[in-house]
N, CA, C and O atoms as a GROMACS GRO file, in nm:
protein
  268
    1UNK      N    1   3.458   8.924  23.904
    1UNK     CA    2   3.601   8.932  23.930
    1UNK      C    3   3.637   9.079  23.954
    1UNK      O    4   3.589   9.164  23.879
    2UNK      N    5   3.729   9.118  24.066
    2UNK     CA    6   3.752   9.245  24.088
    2UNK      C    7   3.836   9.289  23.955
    2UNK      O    8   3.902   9.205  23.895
    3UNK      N    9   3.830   9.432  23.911
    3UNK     CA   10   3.888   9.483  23.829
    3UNK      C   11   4.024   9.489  23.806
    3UNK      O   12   4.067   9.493  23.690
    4UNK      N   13   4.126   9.491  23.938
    4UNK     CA   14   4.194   9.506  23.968
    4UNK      C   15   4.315   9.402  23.911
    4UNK      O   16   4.431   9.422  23.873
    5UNK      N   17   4.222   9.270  23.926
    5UNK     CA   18   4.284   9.150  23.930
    5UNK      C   19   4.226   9.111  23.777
    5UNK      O   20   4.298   9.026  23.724
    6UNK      N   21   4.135   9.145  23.710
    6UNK     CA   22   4.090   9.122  23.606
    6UNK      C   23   4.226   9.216  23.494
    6UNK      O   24   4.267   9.153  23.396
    7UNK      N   25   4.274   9.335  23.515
    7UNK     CA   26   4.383   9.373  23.469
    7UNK      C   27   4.515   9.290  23.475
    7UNK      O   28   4.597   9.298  23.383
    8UNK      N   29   4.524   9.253  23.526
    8UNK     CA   30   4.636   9.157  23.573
    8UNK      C   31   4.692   9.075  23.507
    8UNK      O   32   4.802   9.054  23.458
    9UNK      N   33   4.550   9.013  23.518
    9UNK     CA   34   4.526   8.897  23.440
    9UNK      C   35   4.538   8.897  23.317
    9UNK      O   36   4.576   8.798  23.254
   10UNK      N   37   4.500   9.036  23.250
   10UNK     CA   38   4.473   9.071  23.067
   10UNK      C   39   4.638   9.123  23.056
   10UNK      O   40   4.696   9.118  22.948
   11UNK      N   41   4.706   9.175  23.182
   11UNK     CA   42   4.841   9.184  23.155
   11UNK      C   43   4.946   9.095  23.126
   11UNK      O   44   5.059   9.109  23.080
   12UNK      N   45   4.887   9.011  23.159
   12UNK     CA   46   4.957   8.856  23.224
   12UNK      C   47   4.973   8.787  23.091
   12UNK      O   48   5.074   8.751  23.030
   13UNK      N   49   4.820   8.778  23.057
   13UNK     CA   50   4.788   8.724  22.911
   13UNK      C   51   4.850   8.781  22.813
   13UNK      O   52   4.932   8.722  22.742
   14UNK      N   53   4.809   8.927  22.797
   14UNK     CA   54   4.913   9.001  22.663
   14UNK      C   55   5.056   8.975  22.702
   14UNK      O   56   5.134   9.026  22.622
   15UNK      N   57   5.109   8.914  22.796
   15UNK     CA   58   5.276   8.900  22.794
   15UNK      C   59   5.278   8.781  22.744
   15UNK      O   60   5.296   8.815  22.627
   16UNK      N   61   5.274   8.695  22.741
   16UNK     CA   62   5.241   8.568  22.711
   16UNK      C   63   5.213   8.517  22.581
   16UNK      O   64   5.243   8.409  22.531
   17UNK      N   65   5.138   8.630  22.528
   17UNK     CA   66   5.064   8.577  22.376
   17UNK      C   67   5.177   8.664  22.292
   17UNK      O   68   5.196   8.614  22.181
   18UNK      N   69   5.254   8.780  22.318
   18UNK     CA   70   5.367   8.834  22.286
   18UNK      C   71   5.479   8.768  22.272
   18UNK      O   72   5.544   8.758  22.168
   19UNK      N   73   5.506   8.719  22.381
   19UNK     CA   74   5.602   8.617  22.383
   19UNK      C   75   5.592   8.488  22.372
   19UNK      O   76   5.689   8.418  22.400
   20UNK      N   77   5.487   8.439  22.335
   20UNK     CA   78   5.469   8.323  22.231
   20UNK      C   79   5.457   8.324  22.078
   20UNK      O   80   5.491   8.225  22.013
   21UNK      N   81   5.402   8.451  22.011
   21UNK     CA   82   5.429   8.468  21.873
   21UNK      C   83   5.560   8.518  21.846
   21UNK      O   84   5.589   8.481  21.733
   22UNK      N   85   5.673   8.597  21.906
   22UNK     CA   86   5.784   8.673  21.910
   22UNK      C   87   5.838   8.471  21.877
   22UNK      O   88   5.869   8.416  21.772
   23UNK      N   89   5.830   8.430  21.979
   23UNK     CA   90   5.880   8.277  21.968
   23UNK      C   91   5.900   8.197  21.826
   23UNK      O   92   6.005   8.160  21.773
   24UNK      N   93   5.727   8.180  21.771
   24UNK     CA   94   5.700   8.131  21.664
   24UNK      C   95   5.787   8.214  21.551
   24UNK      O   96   5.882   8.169  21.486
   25UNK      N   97   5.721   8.368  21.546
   25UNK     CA   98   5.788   8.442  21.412
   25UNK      C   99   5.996   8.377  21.462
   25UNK      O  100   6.057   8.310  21.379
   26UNK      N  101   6.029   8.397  21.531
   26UNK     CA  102   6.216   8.377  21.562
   26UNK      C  103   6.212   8.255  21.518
   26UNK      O  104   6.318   8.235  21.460
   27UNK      N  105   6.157   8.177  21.516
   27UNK     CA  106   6.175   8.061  21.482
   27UNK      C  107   6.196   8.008  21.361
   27UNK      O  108   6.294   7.947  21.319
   28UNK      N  109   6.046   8.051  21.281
   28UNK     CA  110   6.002   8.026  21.171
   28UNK      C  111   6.122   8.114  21.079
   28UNK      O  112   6.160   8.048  20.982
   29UNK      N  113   6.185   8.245  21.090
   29UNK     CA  114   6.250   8.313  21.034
   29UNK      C  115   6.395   8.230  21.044
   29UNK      O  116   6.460   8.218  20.940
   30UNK      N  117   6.427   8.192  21.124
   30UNK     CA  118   6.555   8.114  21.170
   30UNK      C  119   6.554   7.977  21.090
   30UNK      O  120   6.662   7.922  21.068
   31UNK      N  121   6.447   7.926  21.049
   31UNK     CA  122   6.466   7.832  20.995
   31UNK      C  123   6.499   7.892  20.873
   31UNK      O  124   6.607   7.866  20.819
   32UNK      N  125   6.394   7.994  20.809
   32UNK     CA  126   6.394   7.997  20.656
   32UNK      C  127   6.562   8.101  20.625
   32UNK      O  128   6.606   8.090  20.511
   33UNK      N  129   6.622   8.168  20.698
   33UNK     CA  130   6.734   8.265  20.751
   33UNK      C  131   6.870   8.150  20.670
   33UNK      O  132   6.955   8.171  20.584
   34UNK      N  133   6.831   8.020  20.757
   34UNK     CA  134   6.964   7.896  20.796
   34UNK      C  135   6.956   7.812  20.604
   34UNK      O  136   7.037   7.790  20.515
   35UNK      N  137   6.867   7.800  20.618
   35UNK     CA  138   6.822   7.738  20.460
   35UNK      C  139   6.876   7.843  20.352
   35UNK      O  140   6.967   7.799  20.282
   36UNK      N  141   6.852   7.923  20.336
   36UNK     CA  142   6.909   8.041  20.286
   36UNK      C  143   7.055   8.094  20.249
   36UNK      O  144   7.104   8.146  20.150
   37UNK      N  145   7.103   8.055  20.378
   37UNK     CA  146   7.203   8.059  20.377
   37UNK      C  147   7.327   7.960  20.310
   37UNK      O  148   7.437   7.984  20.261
   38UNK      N  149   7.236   7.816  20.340
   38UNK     CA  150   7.270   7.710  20.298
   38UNK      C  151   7.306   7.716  20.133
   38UNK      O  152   7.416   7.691  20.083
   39UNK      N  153   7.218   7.744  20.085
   39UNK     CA  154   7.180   7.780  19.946
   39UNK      C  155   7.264   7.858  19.864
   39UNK      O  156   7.267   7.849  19.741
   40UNK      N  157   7.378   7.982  19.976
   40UNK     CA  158   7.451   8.024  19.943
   40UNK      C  159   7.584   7.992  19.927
   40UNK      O  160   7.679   8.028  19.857
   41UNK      N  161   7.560   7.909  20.018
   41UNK     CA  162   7.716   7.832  20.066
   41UNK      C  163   7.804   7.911  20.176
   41UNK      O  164   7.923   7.942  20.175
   42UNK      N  165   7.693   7.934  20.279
   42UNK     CA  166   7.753   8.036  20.383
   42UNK      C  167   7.827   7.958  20.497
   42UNK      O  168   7.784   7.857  20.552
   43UNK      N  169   7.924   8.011  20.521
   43UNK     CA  170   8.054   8.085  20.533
   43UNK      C  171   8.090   8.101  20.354
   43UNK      O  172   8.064   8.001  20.287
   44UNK      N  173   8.142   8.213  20.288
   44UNK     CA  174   8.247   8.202  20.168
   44UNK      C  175   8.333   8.187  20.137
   44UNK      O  176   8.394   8.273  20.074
   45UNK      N  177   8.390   8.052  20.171
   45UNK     CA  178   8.545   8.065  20.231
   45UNK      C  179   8.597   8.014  20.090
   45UNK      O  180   8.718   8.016  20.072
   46UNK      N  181   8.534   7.979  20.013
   46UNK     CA  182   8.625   7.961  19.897
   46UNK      C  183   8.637   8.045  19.784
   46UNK      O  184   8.554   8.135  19.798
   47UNK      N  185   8.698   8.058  19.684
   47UNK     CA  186   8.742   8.167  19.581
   47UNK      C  187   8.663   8.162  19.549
   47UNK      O  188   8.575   8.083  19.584
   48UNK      N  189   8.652   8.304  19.406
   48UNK     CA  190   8.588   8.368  19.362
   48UNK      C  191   8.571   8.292  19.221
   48UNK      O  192   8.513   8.363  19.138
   49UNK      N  193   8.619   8.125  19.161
   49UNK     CA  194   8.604   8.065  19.125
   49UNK      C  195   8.480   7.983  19.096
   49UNK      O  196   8.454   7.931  18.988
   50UNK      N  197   8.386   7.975  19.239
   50UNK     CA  198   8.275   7.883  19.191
   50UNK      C  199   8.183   8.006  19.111
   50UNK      O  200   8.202   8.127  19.095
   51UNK      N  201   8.026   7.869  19.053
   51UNK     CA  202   7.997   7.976  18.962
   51UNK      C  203   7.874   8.066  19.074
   51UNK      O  204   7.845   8.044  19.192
   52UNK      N  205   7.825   8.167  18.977
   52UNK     CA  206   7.715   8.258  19.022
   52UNK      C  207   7.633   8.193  19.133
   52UNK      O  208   7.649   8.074  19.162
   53UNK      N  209   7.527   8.290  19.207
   53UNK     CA  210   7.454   8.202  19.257
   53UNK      C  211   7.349   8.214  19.177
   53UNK      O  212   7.366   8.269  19.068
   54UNK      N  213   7.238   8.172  19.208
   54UNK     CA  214   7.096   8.224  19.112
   54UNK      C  215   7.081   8.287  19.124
   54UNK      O  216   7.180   8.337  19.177
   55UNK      N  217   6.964   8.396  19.108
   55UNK     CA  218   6.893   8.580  19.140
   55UNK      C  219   6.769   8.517  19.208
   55UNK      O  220   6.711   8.607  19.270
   56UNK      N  221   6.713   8.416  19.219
   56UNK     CA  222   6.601   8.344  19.305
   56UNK      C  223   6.694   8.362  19.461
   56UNK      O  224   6.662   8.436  19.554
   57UNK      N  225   6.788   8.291  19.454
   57UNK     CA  226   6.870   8.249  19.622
   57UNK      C  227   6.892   8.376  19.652
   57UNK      O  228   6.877   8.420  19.766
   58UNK      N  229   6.938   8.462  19.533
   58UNK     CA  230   7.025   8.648  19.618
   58UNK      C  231   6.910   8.679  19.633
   58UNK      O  232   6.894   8.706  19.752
   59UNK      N  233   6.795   8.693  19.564
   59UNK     CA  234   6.638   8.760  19.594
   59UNK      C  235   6.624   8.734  19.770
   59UNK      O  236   6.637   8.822  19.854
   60UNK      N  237   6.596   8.596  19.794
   60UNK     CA  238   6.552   8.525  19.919
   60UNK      C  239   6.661   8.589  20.028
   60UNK      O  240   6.643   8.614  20.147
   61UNK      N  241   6.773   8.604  19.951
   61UNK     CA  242   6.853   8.627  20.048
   61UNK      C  243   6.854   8.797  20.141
   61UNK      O  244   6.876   8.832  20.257
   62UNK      N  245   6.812   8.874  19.997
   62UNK     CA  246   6.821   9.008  20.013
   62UNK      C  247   6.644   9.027  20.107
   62UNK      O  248   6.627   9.119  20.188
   63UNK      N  249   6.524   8.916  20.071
   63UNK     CA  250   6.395   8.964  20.130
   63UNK      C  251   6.423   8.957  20.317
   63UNK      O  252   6.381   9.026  20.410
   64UNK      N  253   6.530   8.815  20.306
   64UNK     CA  254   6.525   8.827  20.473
   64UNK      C  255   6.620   8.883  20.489
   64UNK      O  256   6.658   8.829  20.593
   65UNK      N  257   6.710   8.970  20.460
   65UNK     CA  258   6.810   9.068  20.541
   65UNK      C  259   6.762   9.187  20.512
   65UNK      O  260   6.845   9.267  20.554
   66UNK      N  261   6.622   9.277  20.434
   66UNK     CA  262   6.595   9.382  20.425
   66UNK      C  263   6.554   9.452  20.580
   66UNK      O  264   6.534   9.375  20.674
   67UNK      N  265   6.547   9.559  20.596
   67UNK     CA  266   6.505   9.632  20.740
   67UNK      C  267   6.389   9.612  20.742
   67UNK      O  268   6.321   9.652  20.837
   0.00000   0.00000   0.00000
């Protein structure tokens, strides 16, 4: 195979395998992100009445919103 086209090809591929794990990880994070949230009772639209949440749910909550 010419070299030329053999680059191409490995370019072609690394876009592809990038943007198929970028896919999976958005995904997989989006699920566990939505659950999470759930857990919190996100939106907070009600008073400052209900009770605590756990330190397990704020933990989970704080691992996926860290930088």
């Amino acid at each position: 195979m010419c070299n030329k086209h053999q680059k191409t090809h490995q370019g072609a591929y690394i876009k592809e395998y990038k943007h198929y794990w970028h896919n999976v990880l958005k995904d997989n994070l989006t699920i566990h992100y939505e659950d999470v949230l759930k857990l919190i009772k996100w939106p907070l639209t009600s008073g400052p009445e209900n009770s605590p949440l756990p330190k397990e749910v704020l933990n989970k909550f704080s691992n996926l919103t860290k930088n």
